[in-house]
C-alpha positions as a printed NumPy array, in Angstrom:
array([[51.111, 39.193, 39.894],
       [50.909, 40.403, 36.398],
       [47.402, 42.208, 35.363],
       [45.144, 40.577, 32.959],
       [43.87 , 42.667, 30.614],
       [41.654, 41.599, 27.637],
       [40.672, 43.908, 24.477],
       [36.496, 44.301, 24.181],
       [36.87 , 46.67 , 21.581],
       [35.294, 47.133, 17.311],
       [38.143, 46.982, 15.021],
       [40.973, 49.732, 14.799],
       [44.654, 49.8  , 14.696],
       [44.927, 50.367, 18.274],
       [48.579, 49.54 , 19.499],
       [48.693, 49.404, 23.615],
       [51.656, 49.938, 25.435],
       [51.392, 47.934, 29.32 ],
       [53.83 , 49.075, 32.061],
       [53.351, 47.558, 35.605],
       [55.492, 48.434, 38.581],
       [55.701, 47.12 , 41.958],
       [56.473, 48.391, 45.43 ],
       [56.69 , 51.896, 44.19 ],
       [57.631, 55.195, 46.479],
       [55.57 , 58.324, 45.484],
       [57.444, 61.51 , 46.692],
       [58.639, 64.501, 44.653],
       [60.442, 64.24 , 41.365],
       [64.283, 64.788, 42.243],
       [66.427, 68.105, 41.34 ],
       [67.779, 65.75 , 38.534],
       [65.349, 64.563, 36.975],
       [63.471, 67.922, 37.143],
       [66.257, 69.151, 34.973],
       [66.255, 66.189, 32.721],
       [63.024, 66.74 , 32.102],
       [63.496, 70.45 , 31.188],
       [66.29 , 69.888, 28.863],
       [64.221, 67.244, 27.058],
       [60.835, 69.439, 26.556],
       [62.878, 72.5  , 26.229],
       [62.174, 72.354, 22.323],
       [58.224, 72.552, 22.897],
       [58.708, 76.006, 24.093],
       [60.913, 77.224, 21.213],
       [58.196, 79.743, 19.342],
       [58.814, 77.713, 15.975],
       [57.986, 74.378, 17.134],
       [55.061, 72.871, 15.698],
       [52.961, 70.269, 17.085],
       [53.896, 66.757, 14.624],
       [50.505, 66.772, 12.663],
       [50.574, 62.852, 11.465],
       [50.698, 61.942, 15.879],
       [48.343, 64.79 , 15.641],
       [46.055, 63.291, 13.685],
       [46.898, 59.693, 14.197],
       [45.716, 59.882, 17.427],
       [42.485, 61.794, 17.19 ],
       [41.878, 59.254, 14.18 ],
       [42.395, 56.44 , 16.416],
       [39.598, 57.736, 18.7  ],
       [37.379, 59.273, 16.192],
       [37.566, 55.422, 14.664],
       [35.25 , 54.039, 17.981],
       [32.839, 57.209, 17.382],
       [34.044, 59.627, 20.159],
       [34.927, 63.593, 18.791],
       [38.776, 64.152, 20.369],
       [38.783, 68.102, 19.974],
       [38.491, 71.085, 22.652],
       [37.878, 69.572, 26.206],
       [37.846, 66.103, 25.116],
       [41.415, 66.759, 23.09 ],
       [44.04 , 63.798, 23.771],
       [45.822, 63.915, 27.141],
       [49.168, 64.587, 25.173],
       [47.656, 67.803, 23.409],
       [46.227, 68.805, 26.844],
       [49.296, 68.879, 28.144],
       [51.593, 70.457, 25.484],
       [48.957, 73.122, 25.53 ],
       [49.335, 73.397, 29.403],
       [53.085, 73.542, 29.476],
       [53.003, 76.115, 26.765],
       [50.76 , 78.297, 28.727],
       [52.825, 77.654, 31.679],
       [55.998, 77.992, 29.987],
       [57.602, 75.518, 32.672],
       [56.756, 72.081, 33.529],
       [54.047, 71.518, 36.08 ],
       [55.513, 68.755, 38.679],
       [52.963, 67.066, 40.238],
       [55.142, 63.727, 41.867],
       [57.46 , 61.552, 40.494],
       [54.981, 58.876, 39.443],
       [52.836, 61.652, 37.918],
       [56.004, 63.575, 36.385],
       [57.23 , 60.421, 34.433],
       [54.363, 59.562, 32.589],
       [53.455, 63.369, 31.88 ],
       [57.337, 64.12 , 30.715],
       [57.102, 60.986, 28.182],
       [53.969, 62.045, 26.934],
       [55.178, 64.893, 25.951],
       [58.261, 63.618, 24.837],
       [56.527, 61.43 , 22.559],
       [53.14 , 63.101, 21.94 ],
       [51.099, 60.043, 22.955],
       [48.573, 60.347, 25.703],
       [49.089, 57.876, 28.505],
       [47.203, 56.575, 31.514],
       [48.883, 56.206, 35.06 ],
       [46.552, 54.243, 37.456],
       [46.947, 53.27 , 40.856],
       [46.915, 49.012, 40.414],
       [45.282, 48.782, 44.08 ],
       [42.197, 50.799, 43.453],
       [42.025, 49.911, 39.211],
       [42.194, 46.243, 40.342],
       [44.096, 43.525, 38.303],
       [41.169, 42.325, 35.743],
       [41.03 , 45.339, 33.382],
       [39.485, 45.391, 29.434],
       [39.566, 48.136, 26.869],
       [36.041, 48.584, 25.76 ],
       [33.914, 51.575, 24.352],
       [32.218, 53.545, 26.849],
       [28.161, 53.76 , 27.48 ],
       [25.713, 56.115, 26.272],
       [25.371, 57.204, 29.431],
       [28.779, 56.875, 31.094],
       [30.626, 59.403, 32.948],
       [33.369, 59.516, 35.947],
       [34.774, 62.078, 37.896],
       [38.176, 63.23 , 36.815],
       [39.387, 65.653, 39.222],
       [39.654, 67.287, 42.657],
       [36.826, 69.817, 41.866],
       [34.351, 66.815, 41.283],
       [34.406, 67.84 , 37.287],
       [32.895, 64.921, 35.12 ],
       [34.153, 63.235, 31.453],
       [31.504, 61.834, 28.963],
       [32.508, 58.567, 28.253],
       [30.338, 58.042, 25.563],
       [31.633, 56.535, 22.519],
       [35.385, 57.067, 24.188],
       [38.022, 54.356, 24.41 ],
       [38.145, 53.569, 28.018],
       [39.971, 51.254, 30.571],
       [37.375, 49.666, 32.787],
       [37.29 , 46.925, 35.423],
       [36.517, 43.592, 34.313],
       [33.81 , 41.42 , 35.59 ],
       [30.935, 42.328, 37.83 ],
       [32.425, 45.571, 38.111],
       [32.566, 46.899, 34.434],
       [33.287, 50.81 , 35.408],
       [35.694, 52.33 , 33.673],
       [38.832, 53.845, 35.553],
       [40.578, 55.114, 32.775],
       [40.933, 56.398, 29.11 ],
       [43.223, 58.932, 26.157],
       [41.367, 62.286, 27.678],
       [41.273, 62.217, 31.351],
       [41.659, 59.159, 33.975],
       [39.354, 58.437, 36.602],
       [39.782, 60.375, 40.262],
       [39.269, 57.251, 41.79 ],
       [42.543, 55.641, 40.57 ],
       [44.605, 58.31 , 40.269],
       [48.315, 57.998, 41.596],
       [48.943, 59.368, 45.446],
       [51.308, 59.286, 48.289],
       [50.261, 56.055, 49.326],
       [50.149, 54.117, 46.234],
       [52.355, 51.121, 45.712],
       [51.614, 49.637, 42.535],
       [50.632, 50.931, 39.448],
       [49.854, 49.628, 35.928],
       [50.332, 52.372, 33.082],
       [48.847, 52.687, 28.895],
       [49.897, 54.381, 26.554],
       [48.018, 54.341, 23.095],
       [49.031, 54.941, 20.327],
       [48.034, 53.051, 16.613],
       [49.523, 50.341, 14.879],
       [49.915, 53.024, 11.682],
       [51.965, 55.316, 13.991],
       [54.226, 53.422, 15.924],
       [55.696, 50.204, 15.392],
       [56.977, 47.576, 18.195],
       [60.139, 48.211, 18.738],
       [59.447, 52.196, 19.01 ],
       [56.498, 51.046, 21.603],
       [58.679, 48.855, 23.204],
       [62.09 , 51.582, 23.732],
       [59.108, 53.822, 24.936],
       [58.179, 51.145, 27.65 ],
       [61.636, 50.301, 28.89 ],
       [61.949, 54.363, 29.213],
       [59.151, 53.913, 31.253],
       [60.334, 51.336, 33.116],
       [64.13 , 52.363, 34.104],
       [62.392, 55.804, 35.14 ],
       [60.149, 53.814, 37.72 ],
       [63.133, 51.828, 38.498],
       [64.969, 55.051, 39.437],
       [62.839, 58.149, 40.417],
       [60.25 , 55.65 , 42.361],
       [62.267, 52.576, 43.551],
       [60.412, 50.248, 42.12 ],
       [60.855, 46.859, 42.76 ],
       [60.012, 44.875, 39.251],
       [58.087, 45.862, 36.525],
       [57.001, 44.191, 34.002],
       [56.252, 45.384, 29.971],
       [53.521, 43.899, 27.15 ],
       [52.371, 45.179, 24.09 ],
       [48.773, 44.607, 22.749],
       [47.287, 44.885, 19.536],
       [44.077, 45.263, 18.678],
       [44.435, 42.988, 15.382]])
């Protein structure tokens, strides 16, 4: 059954990308795909390349629009992790799930979120997050500010937010036992149009469809106006 999620959100240009896939197997990325993936971010660790300043700055602008400051710690997930793999100077596979959405964000420099369906529930809502808000984001027990941050969050009684463009939520995070997931990736109407969105999400989707089995998925595209 297909999620429902519903925009609570000021205006912006906010384009949302929707992947959900069902009856998923989490194990280790494949010898293939490893390689795939190295081949295709090879070009992030040449010593000339240069991050694209307009996604840059498209995507900071797109958060900076609901109030939040997207630099240092709270930087995009898609900067976090260029910055990661340069220090690394490899690819850091995590599982197969985890490996496909962090290979196509940094193929395409847009931060995405990968949350386990089961634990996110099926009622979700982009909103702005509290004054007050925070979650736990890792293993460690570290803690994001949500404040002023565009955040996925549980609709209904339970408003808390499980996700957002920084860091997800712990508590949903992809593991050997999850079996569904539902995946964002933001980006802004002024950056990408539908079709790119949509080749992005069928990428997505055939990955799934190979590395993790899945069953069906399914593909939207939301805008905020």
């Amino acid at each position: 059954m297909p999620a429902k999620v519903t925009l609570s959100l000021p205006p912006s240009h906010l384009r949302l990308g929707i992947v959900e896939a069902f009856d998923i197997k989490v194990k280790p990325s494949s010898e293939n795909y490893l390689r795939q993936i190295a081949q295709e971010i090879a070009p992030l660790l040449d010593e000339n390349f240069v991050y694209p300043d307009h996604l840059q700055k498209g995507i900071r602008g797109l958060l900076k629009n609901f109030g939040f400051h997207p630099s240092g710690r709270n930087r995009p997930a898609s900067e976090f992790l260029f910055k990661d793999l340069q220090n690394r100077r490899e690819f850091n596979s995590i599982s197969n799930v985890v490996d496909i959405n962090n290979h196509l964000s940094l193929k395409y420099h847009l931060p995405i979120s990968v949350l386990d369906l089961d634990k996110s529930g099926d009622s979700l809502c982009l909103r702005v997050g509290l004054e007050n808000e925070e979650y736990v984001f890792n293993r460690e027990g570290q803690v994001l500010s949500l404040k002023k941050l565009l955040v996925v969050a549980r609709h209904g009684e339970d408003r808390s937010a499980v996700g957002s463009p920084v860091k997800d939520s712990q508590a949903t995070k992809v593991f050997e036992d999850t079996r569904n997931v539902i995946v964002f990736v933001y980006t802004s109407a002024n950056l990408t149009d539908h079709d790119q969105l949509q080749k992005i999400l069928d990428e997505f989707s055939r990955l799934l469809q190979k590395e993790a089995e899945a069953r069906s998925v399914e593909t939207t595209i939301i805008d905020s106006i």
